[in-house]
C-alpha positions as a Markdown table, in Angstrom:
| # | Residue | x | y | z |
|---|---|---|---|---|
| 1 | Unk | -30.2 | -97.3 | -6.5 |
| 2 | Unk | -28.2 | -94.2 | -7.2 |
| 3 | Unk | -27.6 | -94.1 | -11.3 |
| 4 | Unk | -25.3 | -91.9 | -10.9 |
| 5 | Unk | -24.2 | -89.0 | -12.8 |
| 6 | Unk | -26.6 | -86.5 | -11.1 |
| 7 | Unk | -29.4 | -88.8 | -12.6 |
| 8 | Unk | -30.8 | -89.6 | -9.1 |
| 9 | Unk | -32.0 | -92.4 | -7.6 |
| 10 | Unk | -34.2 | -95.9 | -8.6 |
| 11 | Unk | -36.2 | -97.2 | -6.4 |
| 12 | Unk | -39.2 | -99.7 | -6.3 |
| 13 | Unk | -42.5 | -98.9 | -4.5 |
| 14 | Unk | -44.6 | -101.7 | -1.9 |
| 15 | Unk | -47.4 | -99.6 | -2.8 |
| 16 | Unk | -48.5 | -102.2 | -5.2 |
| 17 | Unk | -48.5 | -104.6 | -2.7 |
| 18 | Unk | -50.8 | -105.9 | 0.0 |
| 19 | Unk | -49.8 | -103.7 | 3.1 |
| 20 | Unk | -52.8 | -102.1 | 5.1 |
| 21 | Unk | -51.4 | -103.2 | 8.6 |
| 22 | Unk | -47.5 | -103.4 | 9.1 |
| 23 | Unk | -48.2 | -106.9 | 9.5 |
| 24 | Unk | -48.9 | -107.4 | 5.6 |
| 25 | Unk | -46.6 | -104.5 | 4.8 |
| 26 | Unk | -43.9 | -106.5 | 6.7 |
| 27 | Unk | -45.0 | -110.0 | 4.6 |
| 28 | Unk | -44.7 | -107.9 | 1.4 |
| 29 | Unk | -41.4 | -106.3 | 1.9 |
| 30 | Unk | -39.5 | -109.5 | 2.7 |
| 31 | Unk | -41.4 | -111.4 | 0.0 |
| 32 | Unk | -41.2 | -109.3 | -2.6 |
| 33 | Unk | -38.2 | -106.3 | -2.9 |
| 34 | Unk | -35.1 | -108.6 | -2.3 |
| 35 | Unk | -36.5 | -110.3 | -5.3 |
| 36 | Unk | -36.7 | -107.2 | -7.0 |
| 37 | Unk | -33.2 | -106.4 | -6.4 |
| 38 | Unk | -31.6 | -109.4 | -7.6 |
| 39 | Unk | -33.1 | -108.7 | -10.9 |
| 40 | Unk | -32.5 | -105.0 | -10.7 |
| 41 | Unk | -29.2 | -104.1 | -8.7 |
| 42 | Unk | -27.5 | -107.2 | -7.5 |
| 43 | Unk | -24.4 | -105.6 | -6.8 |
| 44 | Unk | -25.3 | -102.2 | -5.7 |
| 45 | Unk | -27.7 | -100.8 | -2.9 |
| 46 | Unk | -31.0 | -100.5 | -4.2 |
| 47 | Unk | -33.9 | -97.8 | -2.7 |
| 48 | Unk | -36.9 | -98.8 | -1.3 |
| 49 | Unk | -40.5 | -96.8 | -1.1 |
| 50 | Unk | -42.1 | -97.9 | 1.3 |
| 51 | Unk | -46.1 | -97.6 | 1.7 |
| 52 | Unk | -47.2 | -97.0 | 5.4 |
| 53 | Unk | -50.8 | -96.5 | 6.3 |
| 54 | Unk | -51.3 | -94.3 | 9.3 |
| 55 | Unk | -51.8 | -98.2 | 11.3 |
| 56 | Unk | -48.4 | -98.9 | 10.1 |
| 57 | Unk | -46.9 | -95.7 | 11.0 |
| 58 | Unk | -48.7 | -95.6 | 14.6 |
| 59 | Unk | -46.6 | -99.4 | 15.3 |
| 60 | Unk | -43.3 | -98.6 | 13.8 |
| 61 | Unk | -43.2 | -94.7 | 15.4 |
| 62 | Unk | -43.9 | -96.8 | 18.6 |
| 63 | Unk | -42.3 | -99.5 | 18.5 |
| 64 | Unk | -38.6 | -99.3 | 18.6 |
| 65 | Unk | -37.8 | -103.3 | 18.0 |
| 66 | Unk | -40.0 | -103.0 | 15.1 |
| 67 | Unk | -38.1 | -100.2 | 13.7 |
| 68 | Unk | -34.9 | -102.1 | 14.3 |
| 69 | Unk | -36.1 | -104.9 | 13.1 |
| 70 | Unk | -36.9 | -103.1 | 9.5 |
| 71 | Unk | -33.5 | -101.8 | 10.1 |
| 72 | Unk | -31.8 | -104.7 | 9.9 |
| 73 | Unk | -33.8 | -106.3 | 7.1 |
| 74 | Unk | -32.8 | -103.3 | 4.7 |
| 75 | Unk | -29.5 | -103.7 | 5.7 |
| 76 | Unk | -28.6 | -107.2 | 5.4 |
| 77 | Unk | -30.5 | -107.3 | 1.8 |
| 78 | Unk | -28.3 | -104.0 | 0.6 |
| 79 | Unk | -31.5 | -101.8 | 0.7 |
| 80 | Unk | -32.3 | -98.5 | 2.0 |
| 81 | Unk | -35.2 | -96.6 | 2.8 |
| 82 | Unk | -35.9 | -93.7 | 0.4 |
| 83 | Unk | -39.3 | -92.3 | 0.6 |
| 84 | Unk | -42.5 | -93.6 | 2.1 |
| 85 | Unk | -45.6 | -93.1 | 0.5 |
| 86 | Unk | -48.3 | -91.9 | 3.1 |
| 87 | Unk | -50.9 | -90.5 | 0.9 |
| 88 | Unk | -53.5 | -93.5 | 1.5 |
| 89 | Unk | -55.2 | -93.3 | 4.9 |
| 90 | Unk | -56.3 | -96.4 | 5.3 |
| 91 | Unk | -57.2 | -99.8 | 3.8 |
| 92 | Unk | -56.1 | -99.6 | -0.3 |
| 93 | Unk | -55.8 | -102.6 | -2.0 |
| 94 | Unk | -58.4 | -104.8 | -3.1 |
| 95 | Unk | -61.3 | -102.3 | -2.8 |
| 96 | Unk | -62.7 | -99.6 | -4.5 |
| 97 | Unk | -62.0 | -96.4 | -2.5 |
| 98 | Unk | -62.4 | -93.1 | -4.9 |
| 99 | Unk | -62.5 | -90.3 | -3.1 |
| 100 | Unk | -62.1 | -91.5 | 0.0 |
| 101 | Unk | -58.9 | -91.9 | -0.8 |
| 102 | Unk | -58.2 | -88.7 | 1.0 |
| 103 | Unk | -60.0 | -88.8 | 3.5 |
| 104 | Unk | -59.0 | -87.8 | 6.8 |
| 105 | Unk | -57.4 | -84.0 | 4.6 |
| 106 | Unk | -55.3 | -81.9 | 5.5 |
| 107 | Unk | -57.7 | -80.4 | 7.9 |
| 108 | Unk | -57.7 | -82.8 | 10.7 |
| 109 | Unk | -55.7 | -84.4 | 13.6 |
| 110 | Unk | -55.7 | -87.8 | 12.0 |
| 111 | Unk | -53.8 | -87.2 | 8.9 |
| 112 | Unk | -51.7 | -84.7 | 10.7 |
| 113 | Unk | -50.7 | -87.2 | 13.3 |
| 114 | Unk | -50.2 | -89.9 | 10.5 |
| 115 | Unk | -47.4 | -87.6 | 9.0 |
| 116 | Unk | -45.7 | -87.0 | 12.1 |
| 117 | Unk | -45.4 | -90.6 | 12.9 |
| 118 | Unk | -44.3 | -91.4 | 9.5 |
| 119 | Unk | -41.4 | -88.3 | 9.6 |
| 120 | Unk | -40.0 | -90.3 | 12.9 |
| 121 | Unk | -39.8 | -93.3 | 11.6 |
| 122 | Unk | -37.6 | -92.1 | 8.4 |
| 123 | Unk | -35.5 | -90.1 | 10.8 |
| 124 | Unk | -34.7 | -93.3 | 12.8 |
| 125 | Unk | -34.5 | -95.8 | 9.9 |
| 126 | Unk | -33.0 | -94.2 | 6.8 |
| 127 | Unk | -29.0 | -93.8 | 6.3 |
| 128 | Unk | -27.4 | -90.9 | 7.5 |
| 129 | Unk | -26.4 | -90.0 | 3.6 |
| 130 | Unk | -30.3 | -89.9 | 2.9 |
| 131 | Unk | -32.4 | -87.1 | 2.6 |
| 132 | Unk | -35.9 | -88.8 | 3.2 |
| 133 | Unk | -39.6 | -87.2 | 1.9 |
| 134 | Unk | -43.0 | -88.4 | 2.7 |
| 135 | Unk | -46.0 | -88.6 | -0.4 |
| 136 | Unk | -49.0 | -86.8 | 0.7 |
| 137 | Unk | -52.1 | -86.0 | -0.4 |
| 138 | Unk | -53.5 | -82.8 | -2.2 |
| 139 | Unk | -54.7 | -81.3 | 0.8 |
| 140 | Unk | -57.7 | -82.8 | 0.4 |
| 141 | Unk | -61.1 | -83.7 | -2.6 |
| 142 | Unk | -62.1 | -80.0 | -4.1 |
| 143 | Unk | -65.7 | -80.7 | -4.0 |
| 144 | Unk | -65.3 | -80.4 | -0.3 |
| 145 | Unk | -63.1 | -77.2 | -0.6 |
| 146 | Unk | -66.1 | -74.4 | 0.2 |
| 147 | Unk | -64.3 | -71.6 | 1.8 |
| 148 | Unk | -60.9 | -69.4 | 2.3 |
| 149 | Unk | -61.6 | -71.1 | 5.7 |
| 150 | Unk | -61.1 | -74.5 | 4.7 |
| 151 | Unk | -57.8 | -73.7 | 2.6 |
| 152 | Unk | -56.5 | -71.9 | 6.2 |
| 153 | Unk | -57.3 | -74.9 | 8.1 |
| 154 | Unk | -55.0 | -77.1 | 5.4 |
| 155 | Unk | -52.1 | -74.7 | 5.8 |
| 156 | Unk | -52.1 | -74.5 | 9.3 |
| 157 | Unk | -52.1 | -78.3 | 9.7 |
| 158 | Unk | -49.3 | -78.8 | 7.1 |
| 159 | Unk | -47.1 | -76.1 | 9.0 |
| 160 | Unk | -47.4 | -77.9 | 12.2 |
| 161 | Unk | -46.1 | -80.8 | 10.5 |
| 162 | Unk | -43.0 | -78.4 | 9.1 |
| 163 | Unk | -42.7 | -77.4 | 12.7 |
| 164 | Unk | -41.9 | -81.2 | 13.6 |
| 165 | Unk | -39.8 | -81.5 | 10.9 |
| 166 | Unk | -37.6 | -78.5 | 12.0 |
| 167 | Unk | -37.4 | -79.8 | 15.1 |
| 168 | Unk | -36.1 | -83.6 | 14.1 |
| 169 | Unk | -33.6 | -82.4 | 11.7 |
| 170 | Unk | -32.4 | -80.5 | 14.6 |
| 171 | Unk | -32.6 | -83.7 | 16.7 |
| 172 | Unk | -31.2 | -86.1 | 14.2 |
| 173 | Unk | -29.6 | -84.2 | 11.8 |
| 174 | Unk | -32.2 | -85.8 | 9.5 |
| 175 | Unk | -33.8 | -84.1 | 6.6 |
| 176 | Unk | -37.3 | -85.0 | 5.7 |
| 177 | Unk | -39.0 | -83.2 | 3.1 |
| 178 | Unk | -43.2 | -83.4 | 2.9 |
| 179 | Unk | -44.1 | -83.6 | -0.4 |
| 180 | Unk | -47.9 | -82.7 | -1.9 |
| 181 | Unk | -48.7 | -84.9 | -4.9 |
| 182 | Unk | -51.3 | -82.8 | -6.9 |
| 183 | Unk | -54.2 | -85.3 | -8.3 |
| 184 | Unk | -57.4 | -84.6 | -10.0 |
| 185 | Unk | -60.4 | -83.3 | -9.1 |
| 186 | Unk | -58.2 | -82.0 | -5.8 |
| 187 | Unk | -58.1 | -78.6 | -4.5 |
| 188 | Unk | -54.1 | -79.0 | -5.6 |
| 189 | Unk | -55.0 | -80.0 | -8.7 |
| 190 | Unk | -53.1 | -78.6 | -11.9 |
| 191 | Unk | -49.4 | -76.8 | -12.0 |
| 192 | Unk | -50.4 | -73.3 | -11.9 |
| 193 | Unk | -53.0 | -74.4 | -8.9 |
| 194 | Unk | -50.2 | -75.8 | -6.5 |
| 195 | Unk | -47.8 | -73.1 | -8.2 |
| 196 | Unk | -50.7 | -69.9 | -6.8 |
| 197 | Unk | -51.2 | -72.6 | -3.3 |
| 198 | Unk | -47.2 | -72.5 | -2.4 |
| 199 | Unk | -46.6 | -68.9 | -3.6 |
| 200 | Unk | -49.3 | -67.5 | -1.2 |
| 201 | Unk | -49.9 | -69.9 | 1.4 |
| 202 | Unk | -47.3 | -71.8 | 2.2 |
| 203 | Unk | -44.3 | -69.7 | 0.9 |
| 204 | Unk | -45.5 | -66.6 | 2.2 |
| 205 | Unk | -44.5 | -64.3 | 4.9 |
| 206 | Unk | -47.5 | -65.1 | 7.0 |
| 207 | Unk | -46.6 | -68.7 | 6.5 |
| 208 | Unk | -42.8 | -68.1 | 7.6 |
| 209 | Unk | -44.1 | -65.9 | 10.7 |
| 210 | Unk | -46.5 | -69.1 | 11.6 |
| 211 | Unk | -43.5 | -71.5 | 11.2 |
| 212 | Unk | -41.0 | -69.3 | 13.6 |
| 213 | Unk | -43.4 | -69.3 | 16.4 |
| 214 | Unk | -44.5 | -73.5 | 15.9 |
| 215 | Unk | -41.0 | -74.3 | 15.9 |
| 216 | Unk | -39.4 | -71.3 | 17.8 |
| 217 | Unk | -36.9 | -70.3 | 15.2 |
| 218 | Unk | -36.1 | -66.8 | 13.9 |
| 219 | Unk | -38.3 | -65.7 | 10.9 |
| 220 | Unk | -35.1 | -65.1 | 8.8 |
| 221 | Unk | -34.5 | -69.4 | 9.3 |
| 222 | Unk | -38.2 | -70.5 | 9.0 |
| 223 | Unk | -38.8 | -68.8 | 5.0 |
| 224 | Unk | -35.6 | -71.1 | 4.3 |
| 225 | Unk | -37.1 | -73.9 | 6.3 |
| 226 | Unk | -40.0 | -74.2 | 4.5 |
| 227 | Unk | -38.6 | -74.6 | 1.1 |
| 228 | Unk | -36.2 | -77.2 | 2.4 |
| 229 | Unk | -39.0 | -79.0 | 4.6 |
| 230 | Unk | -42.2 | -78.4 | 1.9 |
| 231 | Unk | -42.4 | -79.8 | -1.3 |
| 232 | Unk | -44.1 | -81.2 | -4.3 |
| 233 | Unk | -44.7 | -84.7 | -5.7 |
| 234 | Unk | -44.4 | -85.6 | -9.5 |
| 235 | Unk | -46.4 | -87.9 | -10.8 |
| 236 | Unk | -46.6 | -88.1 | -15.0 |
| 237 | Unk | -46.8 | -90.2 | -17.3 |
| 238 | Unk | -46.0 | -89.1 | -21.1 |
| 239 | Unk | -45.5 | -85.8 | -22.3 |
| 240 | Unk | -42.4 | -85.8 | -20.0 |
| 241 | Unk | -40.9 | -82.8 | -22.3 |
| 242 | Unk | -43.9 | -80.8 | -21.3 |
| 243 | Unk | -44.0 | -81.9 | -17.8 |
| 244 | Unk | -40.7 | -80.9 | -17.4 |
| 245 | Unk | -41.4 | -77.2 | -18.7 |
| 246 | Unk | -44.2 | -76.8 | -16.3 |
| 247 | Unk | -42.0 | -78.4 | -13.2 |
| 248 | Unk | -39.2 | -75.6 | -13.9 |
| 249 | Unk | -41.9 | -73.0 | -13.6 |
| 250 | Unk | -42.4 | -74.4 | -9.9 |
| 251 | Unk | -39.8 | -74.0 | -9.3 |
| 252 | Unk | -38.7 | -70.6 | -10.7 |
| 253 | Unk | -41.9 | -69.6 | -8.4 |
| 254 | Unk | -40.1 | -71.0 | -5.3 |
| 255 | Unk | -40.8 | -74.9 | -5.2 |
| 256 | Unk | -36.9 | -75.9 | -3.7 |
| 257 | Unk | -38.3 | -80.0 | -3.2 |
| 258 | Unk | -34.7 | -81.9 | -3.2 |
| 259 | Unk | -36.6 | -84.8 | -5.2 |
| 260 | Unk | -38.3 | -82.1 | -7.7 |
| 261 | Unk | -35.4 | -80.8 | -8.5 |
| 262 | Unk | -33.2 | -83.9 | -9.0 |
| 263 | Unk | -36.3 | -85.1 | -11.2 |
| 264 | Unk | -35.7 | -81.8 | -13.0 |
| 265 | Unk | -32.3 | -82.2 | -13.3 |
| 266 | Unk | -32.2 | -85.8 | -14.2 |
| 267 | Unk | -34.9 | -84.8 | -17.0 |
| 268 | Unk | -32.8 | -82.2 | -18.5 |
| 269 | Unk | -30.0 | -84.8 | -18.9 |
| 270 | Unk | -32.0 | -87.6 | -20.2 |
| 271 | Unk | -33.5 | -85.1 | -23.5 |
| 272 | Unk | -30.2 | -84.0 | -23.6 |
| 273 | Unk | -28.4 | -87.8 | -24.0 |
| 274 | Unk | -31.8 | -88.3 | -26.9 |
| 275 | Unk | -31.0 | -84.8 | -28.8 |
């Protein structure tokens, strides 16, 4: 739901619900959110995060009635897709996963291929107005982080996946942003972490250089193209004043996430209604 105002938009996350195969993800949806809505936004559109584990993704990016289908639900029940959340792998609920959690990282095929599937079905499903993002994981558990090798290996695999989103925007016209959601005990763990991780991996010139050639786009386009296809997740709760602070430096160091910076913004405008 837009709030309007520049204060962004609400929307309510299936993440909480059962949802491991589309199958269950499907059975939650339709059970649940328009139930939501009637108690949230009954007379206004109302956004929708939508979990998708890489099962999910692999039958909607393939299967076009499906897609329509899900289409058509969010439609008739004044919904829209906003964001999907494709940080968990695998099976979630209702077991005890810890750090497995992020497991396949950042350096393999498997979670690469997860995004990818994921950025297609946003670009077929969401409105034309919207400016998707995907929730991803922080590269991947730091205990398992034992070399400049490793951290070279995550970067290459998330710029192959900003190559593909080059390449739908130019497609579709569809902008999907991939957003890294810092956690603990991850190798993007804290602010200044994932602050020094953009900065000199995947803002940097070798980084743009890497992009131009994957997507074959001038150099001059890709540095812009990663700021407006590479992102950061915020998740906090309390101490919002203080989160807020270390957010802006983000993004005075180059973080340009649409969603970080409406969360800035809508921030700023909230502590200025309480002052």
């Amino acid at each position: 739901m837009d709030l309007g105002k520049g204060l962004g938009h609400l929307t309510y996350s299936t993440l909480v619900h059962p949802g491991d195969t589309w199958e269950e993800m499907w059975t939650s949806l339709v059970t649940y959110v328009p139930k939501v809505k009637a108690r949230v936004a009954p007379r206004a559109p109302f956004g929708v995060s939508l979990r998708l584990s890489a099962r999910s993704a692999e039958t909607l990016a393939g299967n076009r009635a499906e897609r329509d289908k899900l289409k058509k639900f969010l439609a008739d029940n004044d919904l829209y897709l906003y964001t999907v959340n494709a940080f968990p792998y695998g099976p979630f609920k209702n077991q005890i996963v810890k750090e497995q959690v992020y497991e396949p990282d950042w350096r393999s095929e498997e979670r690469t291929r997860y995004t990818i599937n994921v950025a297609d079905v946003l670009a077929d499903v969401v409105p034309a107005e919207i400016s998707p993002s995907i929730q991803s994981a922080p590269l991947g558990f730091k205990p398992r982080v034992t070399g400049a090798d490793v951290v070279a290996s995550y970067t290459q695999h998330v710029l192959r996946v900003a190559a593909h989103l080059v390449g739908l925007a130019s497609r579709t016209g569809r902008t999907v942003t991939l957003a890294l959601e810092p956690e603990p005990f991850c190798f993007l763990e804290t602010t200044d972490e994932t602050i020094e991780y953009f900065s000199t991996q995947l803002y940097s010139g070798a980084a743009a250089t890497s992009l131009a050639k994957l997507a074959g786009i001038p150099i001059s386009e890709a540095h812009a193209a990663l700021r407006r296809h590479l992102g950061i997740v915020f998740d906090k709760q309390g101490e919002a004043k203080k989160a807020l602070e270390l957010y802006k430096r983000a993004v005075e160091k180059g973080a340009r996430s649409p969603k970080l910076r409406e969360w800035i913004d809508v921030k700023e405008r909230l502590f200025e209604v309480k002052s």
